[in-house]
C-alpha positions, -999 to +999 in steps of 0.1 A: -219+298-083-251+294-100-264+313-129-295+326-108-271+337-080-245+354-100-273+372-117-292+381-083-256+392-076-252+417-104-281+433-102-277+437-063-238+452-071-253+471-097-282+490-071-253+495-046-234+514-069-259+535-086-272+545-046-232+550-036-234+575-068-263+596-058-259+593-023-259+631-002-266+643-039-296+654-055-322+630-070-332+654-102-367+647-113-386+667-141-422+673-135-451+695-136-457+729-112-490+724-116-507+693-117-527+676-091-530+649-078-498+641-096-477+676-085-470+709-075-447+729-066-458+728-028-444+690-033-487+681-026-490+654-055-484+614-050-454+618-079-438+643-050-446+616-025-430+587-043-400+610-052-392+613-019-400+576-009-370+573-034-349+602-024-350+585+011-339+551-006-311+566-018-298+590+005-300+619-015-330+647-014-350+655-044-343+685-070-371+696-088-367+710-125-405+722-132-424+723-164-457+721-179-464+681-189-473+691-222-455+693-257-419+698-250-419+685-217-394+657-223-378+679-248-372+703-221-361+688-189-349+650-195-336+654-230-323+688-224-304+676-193-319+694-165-330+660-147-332+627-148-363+610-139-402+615-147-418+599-120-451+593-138-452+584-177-468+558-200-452+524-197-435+514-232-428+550-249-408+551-272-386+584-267-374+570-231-372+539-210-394+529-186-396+510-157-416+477-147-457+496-142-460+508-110-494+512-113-523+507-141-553+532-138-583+537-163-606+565-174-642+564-151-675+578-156-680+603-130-713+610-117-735+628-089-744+602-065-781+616-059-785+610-101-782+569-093-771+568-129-749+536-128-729+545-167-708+519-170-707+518-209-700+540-240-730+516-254-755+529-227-781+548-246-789+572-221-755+586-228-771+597-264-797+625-242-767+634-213-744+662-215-711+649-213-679+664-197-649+652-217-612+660-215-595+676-243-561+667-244-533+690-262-528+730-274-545+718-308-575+704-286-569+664-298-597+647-280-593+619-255-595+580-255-630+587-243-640+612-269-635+594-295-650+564-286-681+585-282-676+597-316-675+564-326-711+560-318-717+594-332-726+608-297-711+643-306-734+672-301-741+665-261-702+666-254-686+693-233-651+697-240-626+707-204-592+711-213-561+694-196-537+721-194-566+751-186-554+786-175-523+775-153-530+808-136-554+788-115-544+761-091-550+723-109-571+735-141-575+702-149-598+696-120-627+721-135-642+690-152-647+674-120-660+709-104-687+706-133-703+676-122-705+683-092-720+719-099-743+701-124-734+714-157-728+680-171-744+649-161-715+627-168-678+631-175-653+605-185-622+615-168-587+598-165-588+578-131-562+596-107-578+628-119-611+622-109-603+597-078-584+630-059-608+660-069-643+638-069-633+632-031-628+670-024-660+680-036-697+691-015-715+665-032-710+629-033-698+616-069-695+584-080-667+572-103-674+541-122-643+523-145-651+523-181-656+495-197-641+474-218-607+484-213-603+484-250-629+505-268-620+495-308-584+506-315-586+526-287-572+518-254-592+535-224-566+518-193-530+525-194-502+512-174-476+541-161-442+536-152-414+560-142-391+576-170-351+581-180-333+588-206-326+557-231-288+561-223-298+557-184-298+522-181-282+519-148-309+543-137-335+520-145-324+490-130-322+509-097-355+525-103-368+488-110-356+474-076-369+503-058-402+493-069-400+462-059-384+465-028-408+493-023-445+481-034-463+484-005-453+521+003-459+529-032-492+511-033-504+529+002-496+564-012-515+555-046-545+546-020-544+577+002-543+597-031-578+576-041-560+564-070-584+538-094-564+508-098-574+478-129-558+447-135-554+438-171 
């Protein structure tokens, strides 16, 4: 037996077994009540969708253990326990492993259609004279890739700071920054990609979403690569996780699409 086979072997042995383990169970997966496009507790986001793409993979049906994505999230479902995959997470961090990316998405310019701006820069000067929607990211109000790359270029007193997290008494608070440029009250907002792709299609108005460009603004990265998440011990986990994504691509891929997910290449 070749080294190639016997490997291809392994990891085919070790797949069975993890699916044998889960199979009729529960597939636990921590994640947010509250968060469109991503979830919700009506199971409407793509992160439910690929859930149970995967719950159907494995014969088992999906268990939700719901918290806010914000600080303590990990702290307070995987570490804690509760569940044991995060079907959406930053590829390469270091508190948990992650799979292969499933998917690499980017922070756009959004814009009104009728306004034919075409921002495609943080180095377009017109941004200097625009009122500019941009998310604020944390309960201390830490500013965005996009913030500070405008800050950067000392384009500070036209910004318009929306929240990430926003009064959870509403449904997807995140969303208000795209609800702004539609409504007009900024000109142009620099919004993480699955955010605006979902909402900018949901508004009255036509919106355009341009990527930002360059990927990497200074130190600053402005396109991220997200994977899903366990729990370092879990490694068993994540080779199972990492052939259902292969084996899986193209249904992953169509509900990323149908979801109007922006997708960049590196």
């Amino acid at each position: 037996m070749s080294i190639a086979i016997a490997t291809l072997l392994a990891s085919v042995l070790t797949a069975a077994a993890f699916a044998a383990s889960v199979g009729g169970s529960a597939l636990r997966v921590c994640s947010d009540p509250n968060n469109l496009p991503f979830s919700n507790t009506q199971r409407e986001g793509f992160e439910n969708r690929i859930a149970d793409l995967l719950a159907h993979d494995l014969g088992a049906t999906v268990k939700y253990t719901w918290w806010a994505q914000r600080r303590g999230f990990l702290r307070n479902t995987l570490e804690a326990g509760l569940c044991d995959v995060v079907i959406g997470y930053p590829s390469h961090a270091d508190s948990v492993l992650t799979t292969a990316p499933y998917y690499r998405s980017t922070y756009v310019f959004v814009t009104r259609h009728a306004s034919n701006l075409r921002i495609r820069s943080f180095d377009e000067p017109a941004l200097r004279t625009m009122r500019i929607g941009v998310q604020l990211v944390g309960d201390d109000g830490a500013n965005s890739p996009p913030a500070h790359a405008l800050s950067r270029r000392g384009i500070i007193g036209n910004l318009v700071g929306y929240t990430v997290y926003g009064d959870y008494r509403t449904n997807s608070p995140p969303s208000s920054i795209i609800a702004a440029v539609a409504r007009g009250d900024v000109d142009v907002a620099a919004v993480w990609g699955p955010l605006a792709g979902y909402f900018a299609a949901r508004q009255s108005v036509a919106l355009d979403l341009a990527p930002v460009r360059p990927q990497q603004d200074g130190p600053l990265p402005q396109a991220f690569d997200i994977s899903m998440a366990v729990r370092k011990s879990d490694r068993a986990r994540l080779d199972r996780l990492n052939a259902f994504l292969v084996q899986h691509r193209r249904d992953v891929d169509a509900i990323l699409a149908r979801y109007h997910v922006p997708r960049v290449d590196r």
